[in-house]
C-alpha positions in Angstrom: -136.7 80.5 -107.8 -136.1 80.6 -111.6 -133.7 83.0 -113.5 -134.3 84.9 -116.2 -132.5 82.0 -118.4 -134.6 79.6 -116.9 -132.0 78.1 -114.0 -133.8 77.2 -110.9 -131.4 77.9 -108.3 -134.4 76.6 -105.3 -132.2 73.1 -105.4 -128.7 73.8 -105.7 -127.7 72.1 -102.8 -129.2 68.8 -104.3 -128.1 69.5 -107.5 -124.5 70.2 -106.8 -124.2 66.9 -104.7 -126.1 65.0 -107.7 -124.2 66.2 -110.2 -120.8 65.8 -108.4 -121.7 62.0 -107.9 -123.3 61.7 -110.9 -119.7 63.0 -112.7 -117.6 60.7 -110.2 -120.1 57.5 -111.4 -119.3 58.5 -114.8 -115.6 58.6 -115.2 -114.6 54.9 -115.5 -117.5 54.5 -117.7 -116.6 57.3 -120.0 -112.9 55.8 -120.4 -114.0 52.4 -120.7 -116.2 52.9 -123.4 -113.6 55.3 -125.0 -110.3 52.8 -124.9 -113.9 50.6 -126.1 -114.0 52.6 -129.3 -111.0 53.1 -130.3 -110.4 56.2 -130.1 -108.8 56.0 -126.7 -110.1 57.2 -123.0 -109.8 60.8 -123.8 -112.5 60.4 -126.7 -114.9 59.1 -123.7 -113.9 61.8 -121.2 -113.9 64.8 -124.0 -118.0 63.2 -124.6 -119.0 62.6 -121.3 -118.1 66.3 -120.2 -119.3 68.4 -123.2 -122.9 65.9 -124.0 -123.3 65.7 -120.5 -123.6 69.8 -119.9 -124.6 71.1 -123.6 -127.6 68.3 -123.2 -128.3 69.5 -119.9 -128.4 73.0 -120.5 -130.5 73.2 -123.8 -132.3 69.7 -123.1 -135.9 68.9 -121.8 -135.0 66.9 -119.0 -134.3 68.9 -115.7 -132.4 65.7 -114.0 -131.2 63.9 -117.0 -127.5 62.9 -117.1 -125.9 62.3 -120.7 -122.7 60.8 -121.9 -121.3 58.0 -123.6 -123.5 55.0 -123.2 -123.2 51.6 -124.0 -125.4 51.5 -127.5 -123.6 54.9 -129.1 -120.3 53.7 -127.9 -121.2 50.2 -129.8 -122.5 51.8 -132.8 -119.1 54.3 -132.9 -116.8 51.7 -133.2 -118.2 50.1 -135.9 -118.3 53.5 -137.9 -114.6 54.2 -136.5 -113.6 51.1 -137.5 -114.8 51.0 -140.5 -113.5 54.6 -141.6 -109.9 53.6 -140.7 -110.1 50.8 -142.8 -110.4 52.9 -145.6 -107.4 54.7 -144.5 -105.1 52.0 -144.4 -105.5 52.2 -140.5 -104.6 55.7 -140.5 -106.5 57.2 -137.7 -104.6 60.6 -138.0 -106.5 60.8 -141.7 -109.4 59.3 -140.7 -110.5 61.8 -137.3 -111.7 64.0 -139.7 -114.1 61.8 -140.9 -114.8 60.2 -137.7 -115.5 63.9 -136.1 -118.0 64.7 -139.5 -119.9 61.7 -139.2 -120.8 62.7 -135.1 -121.4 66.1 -135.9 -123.7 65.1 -138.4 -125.1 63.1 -136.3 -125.9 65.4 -133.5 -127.0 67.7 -136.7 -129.9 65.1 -137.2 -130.5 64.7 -133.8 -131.5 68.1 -133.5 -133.3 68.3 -136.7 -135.7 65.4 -135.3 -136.5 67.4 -132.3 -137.3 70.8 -134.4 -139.4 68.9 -136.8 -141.7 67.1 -133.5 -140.0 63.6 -134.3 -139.5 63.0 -130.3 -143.1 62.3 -129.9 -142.9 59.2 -132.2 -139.8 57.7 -131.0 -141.9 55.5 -128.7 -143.5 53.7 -131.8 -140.9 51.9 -132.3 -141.3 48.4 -131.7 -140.0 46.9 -128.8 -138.6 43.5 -129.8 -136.5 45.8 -132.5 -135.4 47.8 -129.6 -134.8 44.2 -127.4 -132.8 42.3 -129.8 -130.5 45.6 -130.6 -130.6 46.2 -126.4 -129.2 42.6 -126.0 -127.0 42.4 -129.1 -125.1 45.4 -127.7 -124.5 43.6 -124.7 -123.4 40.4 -126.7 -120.4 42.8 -128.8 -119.5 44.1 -125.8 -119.0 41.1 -123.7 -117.3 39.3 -126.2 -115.0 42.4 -127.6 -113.7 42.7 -124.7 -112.5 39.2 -123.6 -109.5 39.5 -125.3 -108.0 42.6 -123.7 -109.3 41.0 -120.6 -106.7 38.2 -120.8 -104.3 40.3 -122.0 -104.1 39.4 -125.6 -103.8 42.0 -128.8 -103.6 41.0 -132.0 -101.4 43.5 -133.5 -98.6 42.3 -130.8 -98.9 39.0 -131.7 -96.2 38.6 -134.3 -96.9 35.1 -135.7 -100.3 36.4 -136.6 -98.9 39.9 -138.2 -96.8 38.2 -140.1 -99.4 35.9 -142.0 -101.1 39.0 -143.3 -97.9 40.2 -144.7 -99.1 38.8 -148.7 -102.2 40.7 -148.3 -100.6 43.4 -146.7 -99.1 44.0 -150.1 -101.7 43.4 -152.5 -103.7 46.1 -150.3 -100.8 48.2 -150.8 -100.5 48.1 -154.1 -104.2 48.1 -154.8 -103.9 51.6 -153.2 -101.3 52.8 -155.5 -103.5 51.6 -158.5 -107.0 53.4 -156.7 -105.1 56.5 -156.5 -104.0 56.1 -160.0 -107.3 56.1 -161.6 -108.8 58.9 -159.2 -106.1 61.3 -160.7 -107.0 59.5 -164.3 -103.1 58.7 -164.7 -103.4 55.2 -165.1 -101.6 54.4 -168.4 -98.6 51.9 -169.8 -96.6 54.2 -168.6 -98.0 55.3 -165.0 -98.5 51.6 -164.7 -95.3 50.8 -164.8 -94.3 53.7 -162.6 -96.6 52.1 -160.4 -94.8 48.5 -160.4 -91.8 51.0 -159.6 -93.1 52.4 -156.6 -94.3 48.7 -155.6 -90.9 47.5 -155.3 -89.8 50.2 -153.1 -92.4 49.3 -150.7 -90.7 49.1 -147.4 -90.5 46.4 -144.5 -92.5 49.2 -141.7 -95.1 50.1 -144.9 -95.8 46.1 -144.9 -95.6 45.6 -141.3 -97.9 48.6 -140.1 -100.7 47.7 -142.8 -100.3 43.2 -141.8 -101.0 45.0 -137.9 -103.7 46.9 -139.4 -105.2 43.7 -141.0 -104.6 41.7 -138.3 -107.0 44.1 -136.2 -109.5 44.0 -138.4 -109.8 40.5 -139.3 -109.5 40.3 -135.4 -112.4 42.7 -134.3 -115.9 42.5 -134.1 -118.1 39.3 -132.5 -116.9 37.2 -135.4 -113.7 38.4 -135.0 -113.2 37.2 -131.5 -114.5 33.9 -131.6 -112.5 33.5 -134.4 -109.2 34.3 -133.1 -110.5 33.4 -129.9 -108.7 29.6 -129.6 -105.5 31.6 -130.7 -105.6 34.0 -127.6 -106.5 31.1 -125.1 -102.9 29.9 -125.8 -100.9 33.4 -125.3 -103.0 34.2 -121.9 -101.6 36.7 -120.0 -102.6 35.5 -116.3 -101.7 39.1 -114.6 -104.3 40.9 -116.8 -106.7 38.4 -116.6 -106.1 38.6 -113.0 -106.9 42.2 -112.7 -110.1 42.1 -115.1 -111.6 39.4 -112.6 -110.6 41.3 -109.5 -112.9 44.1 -111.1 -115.5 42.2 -112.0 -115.8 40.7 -108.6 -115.5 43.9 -106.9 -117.8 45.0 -109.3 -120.5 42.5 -108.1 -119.4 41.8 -104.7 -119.7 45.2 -103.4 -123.2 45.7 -104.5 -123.8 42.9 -101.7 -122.5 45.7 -99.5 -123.5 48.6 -100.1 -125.3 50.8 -103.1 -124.6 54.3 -101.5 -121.2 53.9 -103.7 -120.9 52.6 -107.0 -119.1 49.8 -107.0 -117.8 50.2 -110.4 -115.9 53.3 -109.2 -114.6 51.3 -105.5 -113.5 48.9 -108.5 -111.7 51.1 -110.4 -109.7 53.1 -107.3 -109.0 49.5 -105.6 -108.0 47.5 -108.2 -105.8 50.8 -110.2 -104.5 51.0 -106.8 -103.1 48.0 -106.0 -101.5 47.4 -109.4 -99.9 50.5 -109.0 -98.8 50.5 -105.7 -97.3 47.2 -106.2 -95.7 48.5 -108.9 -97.3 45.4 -111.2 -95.9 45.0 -114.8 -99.6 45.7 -116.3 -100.7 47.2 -119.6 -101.8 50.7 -118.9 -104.8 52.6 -121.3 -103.3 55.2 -123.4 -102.4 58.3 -121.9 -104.8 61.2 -121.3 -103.5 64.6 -122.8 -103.8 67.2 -119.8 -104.9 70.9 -119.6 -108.4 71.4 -121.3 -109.6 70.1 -124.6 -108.8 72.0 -127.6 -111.3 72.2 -130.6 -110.5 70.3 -134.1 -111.1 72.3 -136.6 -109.9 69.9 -139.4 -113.6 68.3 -139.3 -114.3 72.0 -141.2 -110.6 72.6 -142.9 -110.1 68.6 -143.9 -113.8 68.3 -145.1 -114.6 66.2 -148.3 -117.9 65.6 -149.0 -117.0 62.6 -151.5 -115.3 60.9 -148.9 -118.0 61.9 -146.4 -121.1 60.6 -148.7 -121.2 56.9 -147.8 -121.4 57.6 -144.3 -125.3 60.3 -144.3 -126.9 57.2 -143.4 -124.4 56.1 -140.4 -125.1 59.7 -139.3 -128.6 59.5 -139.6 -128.4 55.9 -137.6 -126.7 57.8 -134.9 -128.9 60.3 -134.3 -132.0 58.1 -133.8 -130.2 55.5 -131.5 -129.0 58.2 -129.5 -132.8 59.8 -129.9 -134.3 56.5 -128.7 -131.7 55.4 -125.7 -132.0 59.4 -124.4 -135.9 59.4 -124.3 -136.0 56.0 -122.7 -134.0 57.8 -120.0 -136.4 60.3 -119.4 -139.2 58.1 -119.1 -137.3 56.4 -116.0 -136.4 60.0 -114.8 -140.3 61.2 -115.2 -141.1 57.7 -113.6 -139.0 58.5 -110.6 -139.9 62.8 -110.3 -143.5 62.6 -111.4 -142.3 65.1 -113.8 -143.0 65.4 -117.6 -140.0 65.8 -120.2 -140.0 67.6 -123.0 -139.3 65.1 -126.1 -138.2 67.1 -128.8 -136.3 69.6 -126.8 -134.5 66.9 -124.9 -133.3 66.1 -128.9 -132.5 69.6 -129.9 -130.8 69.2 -126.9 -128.9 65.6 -127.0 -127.9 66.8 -131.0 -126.4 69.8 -129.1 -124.0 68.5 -127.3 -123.0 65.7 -129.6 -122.3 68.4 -132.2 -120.1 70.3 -129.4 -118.7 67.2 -128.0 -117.4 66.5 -131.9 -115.7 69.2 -132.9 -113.8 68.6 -129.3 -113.0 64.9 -130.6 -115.5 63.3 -128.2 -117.4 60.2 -128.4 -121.4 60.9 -129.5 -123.6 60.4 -125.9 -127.2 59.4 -124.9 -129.3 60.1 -121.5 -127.4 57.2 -119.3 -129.6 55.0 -117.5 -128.2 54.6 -114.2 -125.9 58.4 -113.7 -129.4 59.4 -114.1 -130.7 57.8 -111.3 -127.8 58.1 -109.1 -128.0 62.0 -110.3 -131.7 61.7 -109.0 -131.2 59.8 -105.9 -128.0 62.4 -104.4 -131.2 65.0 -105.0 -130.8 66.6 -108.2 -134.0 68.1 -109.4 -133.0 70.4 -112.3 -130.5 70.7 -115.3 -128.1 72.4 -113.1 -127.5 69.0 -111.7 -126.5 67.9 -116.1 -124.0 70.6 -116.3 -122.4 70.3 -112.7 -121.8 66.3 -113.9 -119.9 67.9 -116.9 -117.9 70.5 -115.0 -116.9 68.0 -112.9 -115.7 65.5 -115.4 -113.5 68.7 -116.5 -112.1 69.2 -113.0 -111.1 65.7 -113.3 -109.7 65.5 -116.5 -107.7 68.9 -115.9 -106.2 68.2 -112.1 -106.2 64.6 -112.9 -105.8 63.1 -116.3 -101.6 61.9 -115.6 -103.3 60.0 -113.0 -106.0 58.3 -114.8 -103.9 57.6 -117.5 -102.0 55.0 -115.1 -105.3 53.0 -114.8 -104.8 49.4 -116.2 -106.5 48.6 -119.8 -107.7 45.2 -117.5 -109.9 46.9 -115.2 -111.3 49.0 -117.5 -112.4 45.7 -120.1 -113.4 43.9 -116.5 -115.4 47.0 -116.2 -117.4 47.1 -120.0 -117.7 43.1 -119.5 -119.9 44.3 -116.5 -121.7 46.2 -118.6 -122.3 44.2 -121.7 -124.1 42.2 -118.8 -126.2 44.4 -117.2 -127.2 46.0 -120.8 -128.8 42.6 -122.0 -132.7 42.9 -122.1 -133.1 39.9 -120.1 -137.1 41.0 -119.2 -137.3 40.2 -123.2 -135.3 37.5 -123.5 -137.3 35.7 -120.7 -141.0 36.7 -122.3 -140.1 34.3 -125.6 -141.5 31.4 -125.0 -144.8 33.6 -124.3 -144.7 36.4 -127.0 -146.2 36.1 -130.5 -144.0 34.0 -132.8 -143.3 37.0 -134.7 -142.1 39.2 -132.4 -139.8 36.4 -131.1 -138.6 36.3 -134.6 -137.9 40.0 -135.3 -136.5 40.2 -131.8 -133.8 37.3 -132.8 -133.0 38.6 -136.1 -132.0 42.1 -134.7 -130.2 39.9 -132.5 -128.1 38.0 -134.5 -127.4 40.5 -137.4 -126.4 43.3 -135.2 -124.6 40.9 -133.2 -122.6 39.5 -136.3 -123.2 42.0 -139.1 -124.2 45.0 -139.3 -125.9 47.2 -136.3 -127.2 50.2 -138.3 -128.5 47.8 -141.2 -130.0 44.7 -138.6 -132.1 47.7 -136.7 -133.1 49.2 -140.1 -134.6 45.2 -141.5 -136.1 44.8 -137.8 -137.8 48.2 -138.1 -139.1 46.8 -141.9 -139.9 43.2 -140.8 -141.8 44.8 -138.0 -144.1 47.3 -139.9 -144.9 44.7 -142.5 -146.0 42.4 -139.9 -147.8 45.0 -137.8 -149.4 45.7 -141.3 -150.8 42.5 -142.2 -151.9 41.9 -138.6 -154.0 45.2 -139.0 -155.3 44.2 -142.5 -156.0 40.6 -141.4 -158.3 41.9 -138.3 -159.6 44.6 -140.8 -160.7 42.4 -143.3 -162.3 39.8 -140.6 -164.0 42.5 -139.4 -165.5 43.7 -143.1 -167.0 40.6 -144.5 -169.9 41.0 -147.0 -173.1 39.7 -145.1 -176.8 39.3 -146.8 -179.6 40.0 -143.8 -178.9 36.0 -143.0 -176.0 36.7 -141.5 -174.8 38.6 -138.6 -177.3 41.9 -139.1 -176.9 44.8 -137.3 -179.7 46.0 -134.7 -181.3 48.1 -137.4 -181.3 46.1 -140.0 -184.2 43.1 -138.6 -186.6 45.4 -139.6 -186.3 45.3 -143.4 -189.0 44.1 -145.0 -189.0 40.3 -146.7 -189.3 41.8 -150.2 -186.1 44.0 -149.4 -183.7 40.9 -148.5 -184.5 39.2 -151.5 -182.4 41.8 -153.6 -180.3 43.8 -151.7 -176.8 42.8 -150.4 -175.3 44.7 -147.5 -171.6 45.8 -147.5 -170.3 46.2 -143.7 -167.2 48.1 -143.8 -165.6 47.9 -140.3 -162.5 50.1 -139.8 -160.1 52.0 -142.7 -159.6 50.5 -146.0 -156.3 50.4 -146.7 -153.8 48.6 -148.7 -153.6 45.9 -146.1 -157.7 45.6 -146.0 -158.7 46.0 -149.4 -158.7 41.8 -150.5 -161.5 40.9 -149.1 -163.2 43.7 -150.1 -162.6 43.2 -153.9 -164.3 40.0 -153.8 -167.3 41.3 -153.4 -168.0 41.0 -157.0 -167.6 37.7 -156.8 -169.9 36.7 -153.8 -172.7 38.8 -154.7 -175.8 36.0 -155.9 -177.5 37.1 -159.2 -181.4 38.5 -157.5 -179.1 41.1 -155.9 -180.1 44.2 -157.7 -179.4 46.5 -155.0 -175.8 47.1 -152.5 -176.1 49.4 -149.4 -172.3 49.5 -148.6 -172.1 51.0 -145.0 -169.4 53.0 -144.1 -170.2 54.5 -140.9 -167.2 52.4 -138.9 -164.7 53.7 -142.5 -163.0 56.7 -140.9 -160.1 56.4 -143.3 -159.4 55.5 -146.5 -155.7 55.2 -148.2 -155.3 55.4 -152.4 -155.3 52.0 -152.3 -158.3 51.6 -150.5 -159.5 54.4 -152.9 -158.7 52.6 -156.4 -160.2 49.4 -154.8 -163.4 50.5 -154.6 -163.6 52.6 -157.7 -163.1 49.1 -158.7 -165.3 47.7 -157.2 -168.2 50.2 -157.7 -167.2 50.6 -161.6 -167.7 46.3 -161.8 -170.7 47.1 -159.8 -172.1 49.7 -162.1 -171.4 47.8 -165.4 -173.5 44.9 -163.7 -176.4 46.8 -163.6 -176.6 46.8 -160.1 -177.4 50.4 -157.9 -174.8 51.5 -155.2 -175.9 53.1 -152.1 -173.5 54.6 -149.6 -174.7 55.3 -146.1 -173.1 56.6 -143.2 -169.7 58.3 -145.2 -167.2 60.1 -143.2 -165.1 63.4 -144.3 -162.1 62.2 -145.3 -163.3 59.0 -147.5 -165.6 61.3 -149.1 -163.2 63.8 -149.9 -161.2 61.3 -151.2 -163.4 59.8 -153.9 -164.7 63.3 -154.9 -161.1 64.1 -156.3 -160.8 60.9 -158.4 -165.1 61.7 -159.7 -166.2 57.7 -157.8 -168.5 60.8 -156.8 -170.3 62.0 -158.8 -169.6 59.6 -162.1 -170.2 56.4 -160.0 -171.9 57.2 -157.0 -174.8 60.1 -157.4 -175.0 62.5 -154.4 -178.5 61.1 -154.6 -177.5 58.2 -153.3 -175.5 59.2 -150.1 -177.6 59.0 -147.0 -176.4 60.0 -143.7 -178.9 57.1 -142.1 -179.2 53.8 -143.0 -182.7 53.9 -142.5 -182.5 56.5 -145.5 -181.3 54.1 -148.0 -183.3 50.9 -147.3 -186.5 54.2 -147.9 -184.7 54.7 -151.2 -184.3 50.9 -152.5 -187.8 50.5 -151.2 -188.8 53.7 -153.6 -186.9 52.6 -156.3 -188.5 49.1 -156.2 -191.8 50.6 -156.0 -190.8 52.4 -159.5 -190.8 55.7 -157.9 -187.4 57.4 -157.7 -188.5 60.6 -155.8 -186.6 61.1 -152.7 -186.7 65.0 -152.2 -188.1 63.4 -148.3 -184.5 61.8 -147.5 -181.6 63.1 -146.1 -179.0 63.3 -148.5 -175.4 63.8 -147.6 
């Protein structure tokens, strides 16, 4: 029985019990992938409970659960990352940003879904969306070794210290920027500057070398590079704990799958370590009470600081588009219901936007709460926003708790995931798929892996269209060869008479002309013999025509004309014949007199025309 705002209340037992679970399964995530992105657990939890109920309520969806997932929370931390660099490691000045940059993205997310952009999400190709599925997994796996043995690189003093030259020179370089943005820089400011440089103190040098260190530490790259380093400087308790998840994590699947194992993992493993009272490295503490809104996202706003980062925004909101309605395909797969696409974006971009002004990580539909959601017997949105409540109840009564949990189960936890979030289905099709879907799949691979993530999806997306394009203008073009009646006829075309075929040349146009089609058919020219006075170009099969497509054959008809030779077109379809009449190919080129609706109509009018009678009041002209 529906409400007047649309809650169906017919399932609430199912719904409460799928949303409780669902909220239970998604607390270690959410502060996994929150310590994950630097912005700390409470980032994760603040997101998981705000997506989770704002996508819910105003999504199209009924049993979708949202939250951080694995992709956004891979694609935040390079734009998190990236911003505090640009505030000396800052992350005080930087949340601002940070914050904009979601709520932009959710912005665009549900800017998609008003403009009927859902419906084309599924066009995008899938070895773009393989090698970014299994390059997620690679940055996660191999981000978090290093917390999993216990080693950071801004406590590892040898290596702080051999930033402390650049350290300086980035310090000073800032002095200078800010300088010139005031338009101060002079002999005199200069020297001021050289001043101020010498008063730089020891903490000033030492907090930006840590901030270096970091970065020249984070990332795939990073990793591996630093990688031989933290080998030597294990520390075995930590690693300890991270397998003891991992195992768990695994093991008890062997057992059981009423319980997610990743939550037995987090309560046994926290549990021991604490009970034991264990010297481990905790995750940063989790304010309590409820989550307050930050307003400086509105109050600290500068949109020439903001600028560079549209695009990022932009990036967000269609990964979070595409990962959200790959969700609800599983969920409608599993209900033998229908979602709503574009309302399931209006809704996704709502409760990012919430979820950032509450300094929360930007969410997606998630996979597997989703299931587990659908399995405990949640059937509509209620099910969403009892997940979220839940999370709240957690963070509110428990959050001094959580905080205790060890940063090592948590990294054994994401190394689970960058595991299970490898498209392995893809990667075991290679040796079988096209050659150049094996390449696009590998170079969204390997540059999201190692470069960029928003860039490598947006040169896989390229790669693939132009690909997809030639492939369509090669078959195309095969398909429209120029034929005389020796070759390949058509049914209706053995009865032409001997006389006929010694001076006509038939055009088959199979499929659109379009810029990836059109080569072939400029050479007609070219293979047309000299006796050919006459050129039926049939265009019954030419449903669409492009301005390419358009200016090759007005060049092709004008070559045609100045040869002497007369055009007929039979079988012309609406839109290539409203195309042509706005550029004059008709009338100027092509007289109406010459457009036949049959084919049979044309070979009547060559066979007038040849007879030196050019009366055809009996055809049927188009």
């Amino acid at each position: 029985m529906k409400t007047k705002f649309g809650f169906d209340f017919s399932h609430i037992k199912g719904d409460l019990l799928g949303g409780i679970t669902a909220g239970i399964v998604a607390l270690p995530l959410s502060l996994a992938f929150g310590v994950s992105s630097g912005l700390g657990p409470s980032a994760g939890l603040y997101g998981a409970i705000f997506v989770s109920f704002f996508a819910a309520l105003f999504g199209g969806t009924n049993t979708q659960i949202s939250g951080p997932t694995a992709p956004m929370t891979a694609v935040s931390m390079v734009v998190i990352a990236g911003i505090i660099a640009t505030t000396e490691g800052d992350l005080g000045q930087a949340l601002p940003i940070i914050m904009a940059v979601f709520l932009l993205g959710g912005l665009f997310q549900s800017a998609l879904g008003l403009l009927g952009i859902g419906q084309y999400i599924r066009y995008i190709p899938y070895p773009v969306v393989s090698g970014f599925m299994t390059a997620i997994g690679v940055i996660i796996l191999i981000t978090q070794i290093l917390p999993a043995i216990g080693y950071y690189p801004k406590e590892d003093v040898a290596l702080v210290e051999s930033f402390t030259n650049e350290a300086k020179e980035v310090i000073i370089q800032g002095m200078v920027n800010d300088e010139v943005q005031k338009g101060t820089l002079g002999v005199d400011a200069l020297q001021q500057t050289i001043n101020r440089a010498s008063l730089i103190s020891t903490d000033q040098i030492l907090t930006e070398s840590k901030t270096l260190a970091g970065q020249n530490s984070s990332g795939v790259i990073g990793t591996l590079s630093i990688l031989p380093r933290a080998m030597k400087s294990i520390n075995w308790l930590e690693l300890i704990l991270a397998l003891m998840t991992i195992i768990i994590i695994y093991g008890f699947k062997k057992i059981t799958t009423k319980v997610p194992s990743t939550l037995v993992a987090l309560f046994l493993v926290s549990g021991v370590a604490y009970a034991f009272n264990i010297d481990y490295r905790s995750i940063q503490e989790i304010p309590s009470g409820l989550p307050m809104p930050n307003l400086s996202i509105i109050t600290g706003f500068d949109f020439q600081t903001f600028a560079p980062y549209i695009f990022t925004a932009l990036t967000l909101a269609l990964l979070g588009s595409i990962d959200s309605l790959l969700t609800s395909v599983v969920a409608d797969n599993m209900t033998k219901t229908k979602h709503d696409p574009n309302q399931e974006l209006i809704g996704q971009g709502i409760g990012n936007s919430i979820a950032a002004f509450f300094g929360g990580l930007p969410g997606a539909g998630a996979t597997i709460r989703t299931i587990v959601n659908i399995n405990a017997g949640g059937k509509t949105k209620l099910s969403g926003m009892i997940a979220g409540v839940m999370l709240l109840i957690i963070l509110v009564g428990l959050g001094p708790i959580a905080s205790k949990i060890p940063a090592a189960v948590l990294a054994g936890i994401l190394i689970t995931v960058g595991i299970g979030v490898m498209d392995y289905r893809g990667l075991k099709a290679m040796p079988h798929i096209p050659r150049p879907e094996v390449i696009i799949m590998i170079i969204v691979l390997v540059l999201s892996a190692t470069w960029n993530l928003v860039y490598a999806v947006g040169i896989g997306l390229i790669i693939a269209s132009l690909m997809f394009m030639k492939k369509i203008g090669d078959l195309t073009s095969n398909n429209s060869s120029i034929k005389n009646f020796k070759e390949e006829m058509w049914s209706d075309e053995h009865r032409i008479g001997q006389s006929l075929l010694e001076h006509t040349f038939i055009k088959h146009v199979n499929g659109p002309l379009f810029f990836g089609s059109t080569n072939k058919f400029q050479q007609l020219m070219t293979q047309l013999p000299k006796e050919a006075k006459y050129v039926i170009i049939r265009l019954r099969e030419m449903d669409y025509m492009d301005q390419t497509g358009l200016y090759a054959m007005e060049d092709v008809l004008i070559d045609l004309v100045k040869s002497g030779r007369i055009v007929i077109f039979t079988g012309l379809q609406d839109q290539p014949k409203y195309m042509m009449e706005r550029v004059d190919i008709i009338p100027d080129l092509i007289p109406r007199d010459r457009l036949f609706a049959e084919f049979e109509e044309g070979v009547k009018a060559i066979e007038t025309m040849m007879e030196g009678n050019t009366r055809t009041t009996n055809l049927h002209i188009v």
